[in-house]
N, C-alpha and C positions, 0 to 999 in steps of 0.2 A: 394699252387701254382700249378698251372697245368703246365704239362711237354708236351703241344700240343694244338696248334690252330687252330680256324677257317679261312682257306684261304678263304677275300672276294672273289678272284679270282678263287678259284674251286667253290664255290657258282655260281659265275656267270658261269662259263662255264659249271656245271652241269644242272643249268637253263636251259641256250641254247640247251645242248644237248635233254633234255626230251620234250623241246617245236620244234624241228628240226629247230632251229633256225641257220644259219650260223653268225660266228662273224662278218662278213661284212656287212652283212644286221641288224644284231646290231648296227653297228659304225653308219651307214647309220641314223638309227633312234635316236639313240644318238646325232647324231649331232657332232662326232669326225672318228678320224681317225681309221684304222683296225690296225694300228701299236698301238694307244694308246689300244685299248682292248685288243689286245694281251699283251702288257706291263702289263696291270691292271691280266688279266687270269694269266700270267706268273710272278705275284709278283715281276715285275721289275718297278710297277708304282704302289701309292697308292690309295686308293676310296678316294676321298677327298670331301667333302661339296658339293661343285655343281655336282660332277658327283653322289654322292649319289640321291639327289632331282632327275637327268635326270634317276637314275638306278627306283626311286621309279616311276616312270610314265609309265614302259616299263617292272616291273617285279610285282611279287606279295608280295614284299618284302616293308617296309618304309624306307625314310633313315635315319631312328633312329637307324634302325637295321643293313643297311651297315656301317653306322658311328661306330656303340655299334662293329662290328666285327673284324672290320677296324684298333680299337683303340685296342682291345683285342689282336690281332696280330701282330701289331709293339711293345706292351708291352712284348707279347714271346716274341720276336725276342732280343728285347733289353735284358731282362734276361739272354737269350743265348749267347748275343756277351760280357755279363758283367763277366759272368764263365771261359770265354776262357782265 
């Protein structure tokens, strides 16, 4: 069991950064709001299904691989909140 996972959301915003991309003009192309990509960057929202598909159209990434990361981190997560 591993004791640390992959934030989709630092994925995406380290994307962003290395492409100088702004999260607004992400949302923009996304097709949602700058409050939901922050929510999603700031793991207070998850990647879910369709925003996986819009992430694979707009990153270099598939959303086999936001889903695979997605799921591997709310599996930390829940680990973590089953020890407390």
């Amino acid at each position: 069991m591993n004791d640390y996972s992959l934030c989709p959301g630092k994925v995406l915003n380290a994307f962003l950064k290395s492409q100088g991309i702004k999260k607004k003009d992400m949302a923009a192309r996304l097709g949602i709001s700058a409050k939901c990509i922050s929510e999603i960057i700031n793991d207070k929202a998850p990647v879910t299904v369709n925003m996986a598909l819009r992430l694979e159209d707009h990153t270099p990434y598939d959303a086999e691989y936001w889903m695979k990361i997605e799921t591997c981190h709310r599996i930390h997560l829940a680990r973590i909140s089953e020890t407390k």
